[in-house]
C-alpha positions, 0 to 999 in steps of 0.5 A: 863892249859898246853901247850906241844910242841913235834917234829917229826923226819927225820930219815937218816940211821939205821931204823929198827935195832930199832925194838927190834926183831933186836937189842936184838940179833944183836944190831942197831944204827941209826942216825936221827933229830927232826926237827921244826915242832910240836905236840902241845897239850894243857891241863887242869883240867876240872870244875867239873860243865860241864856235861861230865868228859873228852873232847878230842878234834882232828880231832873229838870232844869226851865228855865222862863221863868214860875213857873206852867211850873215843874211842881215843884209845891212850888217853883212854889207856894212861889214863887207864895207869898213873891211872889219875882220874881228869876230863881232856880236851885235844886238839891236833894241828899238823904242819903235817898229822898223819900216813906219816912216821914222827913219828907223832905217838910216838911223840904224845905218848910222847907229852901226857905223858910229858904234863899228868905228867906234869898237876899231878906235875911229872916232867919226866927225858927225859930218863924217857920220853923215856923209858915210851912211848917206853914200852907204845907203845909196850906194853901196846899198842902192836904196832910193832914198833921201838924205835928209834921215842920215843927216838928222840921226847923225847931228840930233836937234830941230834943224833946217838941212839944206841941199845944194846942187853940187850934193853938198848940204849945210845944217841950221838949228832953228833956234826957236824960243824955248816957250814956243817949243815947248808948246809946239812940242806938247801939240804933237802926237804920233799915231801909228796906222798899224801899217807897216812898208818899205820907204824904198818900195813906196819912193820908187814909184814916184821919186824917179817920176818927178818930172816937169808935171811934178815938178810945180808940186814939188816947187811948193812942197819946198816953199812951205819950208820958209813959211814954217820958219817964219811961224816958228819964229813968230810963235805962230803955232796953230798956223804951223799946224795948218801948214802941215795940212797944206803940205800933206794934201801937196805931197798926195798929188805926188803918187797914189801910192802916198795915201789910201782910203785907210789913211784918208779916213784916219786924216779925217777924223783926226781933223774932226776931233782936233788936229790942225793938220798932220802928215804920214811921215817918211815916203808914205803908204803906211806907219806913223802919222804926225798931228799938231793938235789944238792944245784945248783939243788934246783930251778929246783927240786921244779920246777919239783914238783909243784904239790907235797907239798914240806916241808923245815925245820930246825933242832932242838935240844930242843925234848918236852917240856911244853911251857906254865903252868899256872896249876889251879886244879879248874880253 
């Protein structure tokens, strides 16, 4: 049996230079960080004296006897694509809901394929982690999605991911002061909106329409990259927090489809009560909002929103892994 341990994402500045559409003809960079909170997948060759060959198991319970009658559609592709013939029992565990903009998604894609080579004796690189789950999602998949999730879940830390226009990317820590992280990391809060959405059905209705009227919007999206860096490296905290503001009022000329009356009264008051600048995460349209809250503010930001569920985290550095192997083909 194995268990992988994958996080998700908060992504700060730079999302959607990430999707190939943009950076293989402008290049892209972002800055993001996976956090404490967790994929867990558990694993193991199943006996051969049960009566079905595969049992998944998350919100539903599959037992099937072919690969092509499992209806997770991720499971049942990515074991169509790595070819894996033993019988199989897999569980999935997450600290969050899926479909919320933390990148539940790649992170699940990348929990699966570390802990499925993992079971058949390959032990993937974490560049080979990452390069495998972002071409299977987009296309073995299809899905319109970035690169930037499959890259974080696969490394882990607080990293600045830049694209280049032959597709390739390199990754950057950030190694930032550990005084002002810690300070950046208590200003930062997740308010779930209760909404939840496909990041695929949100990103198709702008990503493939980032034309030259976007293109000026996009262009400053990707400046707020250098600055956040810059007051990263200063300690310019309240002003990375402002950054955010910028950024996200940016992102909404992008699409209507970002925001809506509901997330716009949330934005509202979170800046009434606190908040320096915030931002829906993921594609948009739902699921988690990220705050940088003046830290004298906390208090009464968590008090405005009680009725809300509000997330604090810690940053983490470690990306998947597979944190228990005791692998038995017979067992």
């Amino acid at each position: 049996m194995l268990i992988s341990r994958t996080p998700y994402r908060v992504s700060f500045f730079g999302g959607g230079t990430d999707y190939p559409f943009w950076y293989k003809k402008y290049g892209g960079e972002v800055i993001s960080t996976t956090i404490d909170k967790y994929i867990y997948l558990t694993c193991r060759y199943l006996p051969k004296f049960f009566d079905h060959k595969y049992r998944i198991v998350y919100s539903k319970i599959e037992l099937a006897n072919k690969v092509n009658e499992i209806e997770h559609l991720v499971v049942r592709k990515l074991l169509q694509y790595t070819k894996f013939k033993d019988g199989l029992e897999l569980h999935y565990d997450g600290d969050l809901p899926a479909q919320s903009g933390m990148g539940s998604s790649s992170s699940f894609i990348v929990g699966c394929t570390n802990i499925l080579s993992s079971i058949q004796n390959v032990n993937l690189s974490k560049k080979k982690l990452a390069n495998s789950s972002v071409y299977f999602e987009q296309k073995i998949l299809k899905e319109i999605v970035g690169s930037q999730d499959q890259i974080a879940a696969s490394y882990g830390g607080f990293n600045s991911i830049k694209f280049l226009k032959d597709g390739s990317y390199t990754i950057k820590n950030l190694k930032i002061d550990k005084k002002i992280e810690k300070k950046l990391n208590k200003r930062l809060i997740l308010l779930f909106t209760g909404n939840q959405r496909r990041a695929n059905d949100i990103a198709k209705t702008y990503v493939n329409k980032l034309t030259k009227q976007k293109k000026k919007q996009m262009m400053e999206i990707q400046g707020f990259v250098d600055k956040a860096k810059i007051f990263l490296k200063k300690g310019l905290l309240d002003d990375f927090g402002s950054l955010l503001d910028e950024s996200w009022q940016k992102k909404k000329e992008l699409s209507n489809n970002i925001s809506s009356n509901f997330i716009d009264d949330i934005y509202s008051k979170a800046i009434q009560n606190g908040a320096l600048g915030g931002k829906i995460l993921g594609a948009g349209g739902g699921g988690f909002f990220l705050f940088y809250v003046r830290e004298d503010k906390l208090l009464n930001f968590k008090k405005s929103f009680s009725n809300f569920e509000l997330i604090s985290f810690n940053f983490e550095k470690e990306g998947s892994k597979i944190i228990f192997n005791s692998k038995k083909k017979d067992e």
